[in-house]
Structures are given as structure tokens and as C-alpha cells.
C-alpha positions in Angstrom: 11.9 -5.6 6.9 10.8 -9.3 6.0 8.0 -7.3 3.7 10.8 -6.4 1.8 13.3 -9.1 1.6 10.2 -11.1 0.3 9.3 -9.1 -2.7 12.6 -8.1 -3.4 13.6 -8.9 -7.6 16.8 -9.0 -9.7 18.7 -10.2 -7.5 22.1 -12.1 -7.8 23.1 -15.7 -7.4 24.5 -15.5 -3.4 21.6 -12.4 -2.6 19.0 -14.7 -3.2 20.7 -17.3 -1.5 20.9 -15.2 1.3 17.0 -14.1 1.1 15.9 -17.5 1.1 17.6 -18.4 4.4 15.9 -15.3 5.8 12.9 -15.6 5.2 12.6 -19.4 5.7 14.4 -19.1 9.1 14.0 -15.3 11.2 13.8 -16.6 14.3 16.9 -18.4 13.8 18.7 -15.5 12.0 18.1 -13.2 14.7 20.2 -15.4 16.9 22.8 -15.8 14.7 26.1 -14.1 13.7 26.9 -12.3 10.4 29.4 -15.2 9.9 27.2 -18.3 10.5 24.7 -16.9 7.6 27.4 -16.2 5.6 28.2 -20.3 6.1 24.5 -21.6 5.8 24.4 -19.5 2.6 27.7 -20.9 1.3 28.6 -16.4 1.0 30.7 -14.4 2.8 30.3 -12.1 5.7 30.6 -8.7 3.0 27.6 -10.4 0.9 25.1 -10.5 3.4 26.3 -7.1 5.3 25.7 -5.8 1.3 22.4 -7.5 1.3 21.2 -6.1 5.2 22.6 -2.4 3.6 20.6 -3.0 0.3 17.0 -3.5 2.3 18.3 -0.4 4.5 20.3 -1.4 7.2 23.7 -0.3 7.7 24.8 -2.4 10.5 23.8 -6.3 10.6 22.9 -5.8 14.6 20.0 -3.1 13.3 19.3 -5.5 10.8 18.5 -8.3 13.4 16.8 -5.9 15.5 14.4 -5.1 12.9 13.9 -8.5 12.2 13.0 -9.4 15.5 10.8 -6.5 16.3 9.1 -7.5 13.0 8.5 -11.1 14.4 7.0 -9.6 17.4 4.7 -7.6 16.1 3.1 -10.3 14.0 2.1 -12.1 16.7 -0.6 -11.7 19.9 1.5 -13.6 22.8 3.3 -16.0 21.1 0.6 -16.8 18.6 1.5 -15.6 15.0 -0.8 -14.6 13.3 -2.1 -15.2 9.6 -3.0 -12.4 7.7 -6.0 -14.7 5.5 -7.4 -16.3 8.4 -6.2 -14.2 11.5 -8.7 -15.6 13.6 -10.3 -19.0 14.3 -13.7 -20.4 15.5 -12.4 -21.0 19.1 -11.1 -17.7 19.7 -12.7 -15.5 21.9 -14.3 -11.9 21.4 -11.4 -10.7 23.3 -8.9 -12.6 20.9 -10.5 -11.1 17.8 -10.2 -8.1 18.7 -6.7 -8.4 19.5 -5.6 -9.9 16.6 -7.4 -8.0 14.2 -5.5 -4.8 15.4 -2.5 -6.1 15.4 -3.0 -7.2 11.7 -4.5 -3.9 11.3 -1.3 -2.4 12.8 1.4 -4.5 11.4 0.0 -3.6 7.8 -0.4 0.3 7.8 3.2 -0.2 9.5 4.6 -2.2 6.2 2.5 0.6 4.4 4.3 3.2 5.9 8.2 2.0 5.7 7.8 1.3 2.6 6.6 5.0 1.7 9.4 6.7 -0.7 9.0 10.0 0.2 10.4 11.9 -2.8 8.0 9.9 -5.2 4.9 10.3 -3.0 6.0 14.2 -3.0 5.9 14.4 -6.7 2.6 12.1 -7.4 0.4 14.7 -4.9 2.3 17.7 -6.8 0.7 15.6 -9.8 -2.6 15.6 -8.2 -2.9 19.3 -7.2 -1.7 20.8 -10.2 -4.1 18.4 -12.2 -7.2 19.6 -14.0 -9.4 16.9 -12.9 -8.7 13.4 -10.1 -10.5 10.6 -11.7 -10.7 7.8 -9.1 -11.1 3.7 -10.1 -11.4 0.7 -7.9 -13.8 -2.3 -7.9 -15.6 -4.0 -5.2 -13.4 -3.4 -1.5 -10.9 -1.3 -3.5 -14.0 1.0 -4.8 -15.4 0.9 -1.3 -12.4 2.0 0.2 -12.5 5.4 -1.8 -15.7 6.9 -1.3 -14.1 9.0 1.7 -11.1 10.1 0.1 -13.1 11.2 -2.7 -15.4 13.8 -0.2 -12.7 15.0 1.8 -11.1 16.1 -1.9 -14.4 17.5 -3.3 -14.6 19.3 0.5 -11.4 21.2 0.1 -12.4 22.2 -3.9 -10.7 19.7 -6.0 -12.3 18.6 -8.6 -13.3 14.6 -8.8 -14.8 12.0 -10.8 -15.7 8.4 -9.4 -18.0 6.2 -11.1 -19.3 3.0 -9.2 -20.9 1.6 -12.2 -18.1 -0.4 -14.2 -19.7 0.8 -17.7 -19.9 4.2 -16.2 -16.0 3.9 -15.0 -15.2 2.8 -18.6 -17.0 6.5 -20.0 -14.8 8.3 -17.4 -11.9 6.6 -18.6 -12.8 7.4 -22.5 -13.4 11.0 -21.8 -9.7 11.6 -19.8 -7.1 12.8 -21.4 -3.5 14.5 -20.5 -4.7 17.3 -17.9 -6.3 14.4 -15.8 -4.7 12.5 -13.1 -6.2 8.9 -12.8 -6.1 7.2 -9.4 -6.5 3.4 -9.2 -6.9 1.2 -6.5 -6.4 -2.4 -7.0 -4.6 -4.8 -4.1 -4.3 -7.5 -6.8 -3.2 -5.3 -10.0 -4.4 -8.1 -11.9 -8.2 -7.5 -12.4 -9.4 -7.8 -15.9 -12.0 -4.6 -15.4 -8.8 -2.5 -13.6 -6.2 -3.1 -16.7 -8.7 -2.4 -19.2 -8.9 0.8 -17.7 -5.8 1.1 -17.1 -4.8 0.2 -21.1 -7.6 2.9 -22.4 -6.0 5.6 -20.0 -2.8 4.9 -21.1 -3.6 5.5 -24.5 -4.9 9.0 -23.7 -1.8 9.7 -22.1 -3.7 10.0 -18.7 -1.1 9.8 -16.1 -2.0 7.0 -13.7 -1.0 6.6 -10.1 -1.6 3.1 -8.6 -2.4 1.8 -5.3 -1.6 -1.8 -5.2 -0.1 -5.0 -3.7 3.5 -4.9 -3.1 3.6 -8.1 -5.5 4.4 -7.6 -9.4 1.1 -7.5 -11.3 0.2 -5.8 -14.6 -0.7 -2.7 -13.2 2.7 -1.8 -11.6 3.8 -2.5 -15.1 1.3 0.1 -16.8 1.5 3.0 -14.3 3.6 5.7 -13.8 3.5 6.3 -10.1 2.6 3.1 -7.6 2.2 3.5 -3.8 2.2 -0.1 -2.4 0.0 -1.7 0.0 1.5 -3.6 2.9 -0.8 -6.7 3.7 0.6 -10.2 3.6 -3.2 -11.0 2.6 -3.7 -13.2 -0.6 -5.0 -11.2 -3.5 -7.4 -14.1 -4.3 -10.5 -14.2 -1.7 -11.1 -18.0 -2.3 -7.6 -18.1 -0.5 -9.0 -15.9 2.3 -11.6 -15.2 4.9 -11.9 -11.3 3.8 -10.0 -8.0 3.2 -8.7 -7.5 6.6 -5.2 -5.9 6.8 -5.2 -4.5 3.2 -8.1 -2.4 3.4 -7.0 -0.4 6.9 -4.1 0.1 4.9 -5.8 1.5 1.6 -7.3 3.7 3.7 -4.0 4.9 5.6 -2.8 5.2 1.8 -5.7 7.5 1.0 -5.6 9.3 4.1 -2.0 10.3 3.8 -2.2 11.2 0.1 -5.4 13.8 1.4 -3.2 14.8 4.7 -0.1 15.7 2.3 -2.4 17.8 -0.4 -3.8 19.8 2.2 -0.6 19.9 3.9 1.0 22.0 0.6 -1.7 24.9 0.8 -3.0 24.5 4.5 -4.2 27.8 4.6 -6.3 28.0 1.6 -7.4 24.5 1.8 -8.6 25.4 5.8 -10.4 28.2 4.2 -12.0 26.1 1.0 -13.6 23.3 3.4 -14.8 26.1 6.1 -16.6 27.8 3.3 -17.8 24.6 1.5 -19.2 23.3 4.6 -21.2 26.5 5.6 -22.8 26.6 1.9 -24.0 23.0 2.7 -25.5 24.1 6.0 -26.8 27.0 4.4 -28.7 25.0 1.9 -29.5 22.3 4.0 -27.4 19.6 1.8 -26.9 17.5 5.2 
């Protein structure tokens, strides 16, 4: 819920107002009545029930609920934790652990609510009906695709991913309308990623993109974006590593490969059972 209050855009006057106090204050909000926000926000009580309705909560009680749940979940006891740095030199084994899965957690759970169903259905009708999936990331976005593209090529899709960046420019050259381009890129902003991006576009390559929830230039290029729920910076000077955002590039992938096999489960069953005997039989382990 806070995930999307933050990144919400075009708002009004009184709705940003109202997002402001939110997310500056939730652990006050949740203790507080739809009237007393409406009077730290100098709105009424109809403005911010229209706001809690607008980030999908019809009553204000859900809407503190999922607030509060939120703020709980960030946190191991009543330590919040910081999706850059969620751990610190004093911490224990123990404590790593635990705070790495609940940043782990928190993240493919902002992944998931903000799923929109409908246009996730049409981008892997886009990807099955496509002549060829051509896959582009760089550094832990690249990294994070090398088993997405193996369980496609196991069920008999056909896919291209280049690791090279010259190589990944070629592939980008050579694709044209029947291709269905997959980039991953948490910070959208990457000079390597948009040019890309910019050369697919202009052979009308259709291009879905994995990104940050943030607006960068490549939500602005691409057709179809699934977002990436991490409250990570995009910068790694600003962070220890890719922590939250990379479990939840992989959920992202996963998903995309659990629904495309979902649509033919049958025949896709049958491709990967055969595909996986031929390697056994020729000893391609």
C-alpha cells in the first residue's frame, strides 16, 4: 500500500496533500481517524476516503489495516529495516538471515500486489504467439535471466540472449515485428538498455519491460512494463548490493514462465518430457 502511494503521479492539489502526510507519518495514520487526516491535510473526510479508494481500498478501516500490516512486515521485531543496507556489522548470523528474508519477502509481496492481471495476461499471449523471445539485461538484471531463458528453451520456445553488449546490440539489429523483446532493467535508466531499447523501437519490435516501479525512460519507450517492488536505490554507490530487487526479478520471471506454461499445460508437460529425454539420450548433461 505505502509502495503505491509513493510512486503514485498526476495527482491533484489536496491528493498529494494527503500522500505526503501518509507517507511521512504511517504509524501515526493508522491511529488516526478519517476526520483527523482530513484536518492535518487541511481536506475533507470524502478526499481522503477518494484517495484510500483510488490506491484500492474501499473502506478507510481496510485502508489502515493495510497500512499497518505493511509497517509490520518491514520490520524484524521492532527494527525496520532498510532495503540498501538491511543489515549492519554488529548483527548476528541469525539476524542476517532474518532480515534478508523479510526484505526478500516484503519485495516479491510489493511485486505481487501490484501485478495487473489483465495486462500480464495479454503480454504472455504476446510472448507465446511470438516468432522469436529475445531477452536483454545487463550485469544483475542479465544475471537474473539465464534461468528463465532455459526453462523457455525447455518447453520449445524459441530464445535469443546475448551476454556480450555488442552481441545484444546485433540481436537487437536483426529483430523485427514477429519478435517479442524482453528487457530487464531495475533502474530503466541505463545508457546500454535505452539504446536498445530506441533500436527495437524502430523495428517495431514490441518490448515488454521489467523495471523499477519509479518513472525512468524505459517505462516511457515500452509497450508493456511489469514493475519490480524493491524500495532499493537504483544507484549501487547508494547501496550495499541487489538484495530485495533481484528475488523479485526472479519471482517476475518465474511467474511470466508459470503462466506460459499454464496456457498449454498439456503440450508444454509433453515438450520438456521429450526435450529432456533427447538430452539424456545424447548425453548433453
Amino acid at each position: 500500500m505505502l509502495r503505491k502511494i509513493e510512486y503514485m503521479d498526476n495527482l491533484s492539489e489536496t491528493d498529494n496533500s494527503i500522500r505526503k502526510y501518509i507517507l511521512s507519518y504511517p504509524e501515526k495514520v493508522i491511529n488516526m481517524s478519517i476526520k483527523e487526516i482530513a484536518d492535518a491535510t487541511y481536506t475533507s473526510s470524502a478526499t481522503v476516503l477518494r484517495f484510500c479508494r483510488k490506491v484500492g481500498s474501499d473502506k478507510f478501516s481496510d485502508f489502515k489495516i493495510q497500512i499497518a500490516k505493511e509497517i509490520s512486515e518491514t520490520q524484524v521485531g521492532k527494527e525496520k529495516i532498510d532495503a540498501n543496507a538491511p543489515f549492519t556489522a554488529s548483527d548476528s548470523m541469525m539476524h542476517i538471515a532474518e532480515k534478508l528474508y523479510t526484505n526478500s519477502r516484503n519485495s516479491i509481496k510489493d511485486t505481487m500486489d501490484m501485478f495487473e492481471y489483465s495486462k500480464v495476461e495479454d503480454i504472455v499471449d504476446k510472448i507465446i504467439k511470438s516468432k522469436v523471445v529475445d531477452i536483454y539485461g545487463v550485469g544483475t538484471s542479465l544475471s537474473s535471466t539465464f534461468e528463465f531463458k532455459e526453462k523457455l528453451l525447455r518447453i520449445g520456445m524459441n530464445v535469443h540472449l546475448e551476454m556480450n553488449n555488442n552481441n545484444q546490440v546485433y540481436q537487437a539489429l536483426n529483430s523485427e515485428m514477429t519478435h517479442i523483446a524482453i528487457i530487464v532493467s531495475y533502474s530503466g535508466n541505463t545508457e546500454h538498455i535505452l539504446r536498445i531499447a530506441s533500436i527495437l523501437k524502430e523495428n517495431n519490435t514490441p518490448i515488454i519491460a521489467i523495471t523499477g516501479m519509479k518513472h525512468n525512460k524505459l517505462r516511457e519507450i515500452s509497450e508493456h512494463i511489469i514493475s519490480i517492488g524493491s524500495y532499493e536505490k537504483a544507484d549501487f554507490r547508494l547501496k550495499m548490493d541487489a538484495f530485495g530487487s533481484t528475488m523479485a526479478m526472479h519471482y517476475i520471471l518465474d511467474c511470466i514462465y508459470a503462466f506460459i506454461y499454464n496456457k498449454d499445460f498439456k503440450q508444454y508437460q509433453k515438450n520438456a518430457k521429450r526435450n529432456e529425454r533427447e538430452r539424456y539420450r545424447n548425453k548433453l548433461i
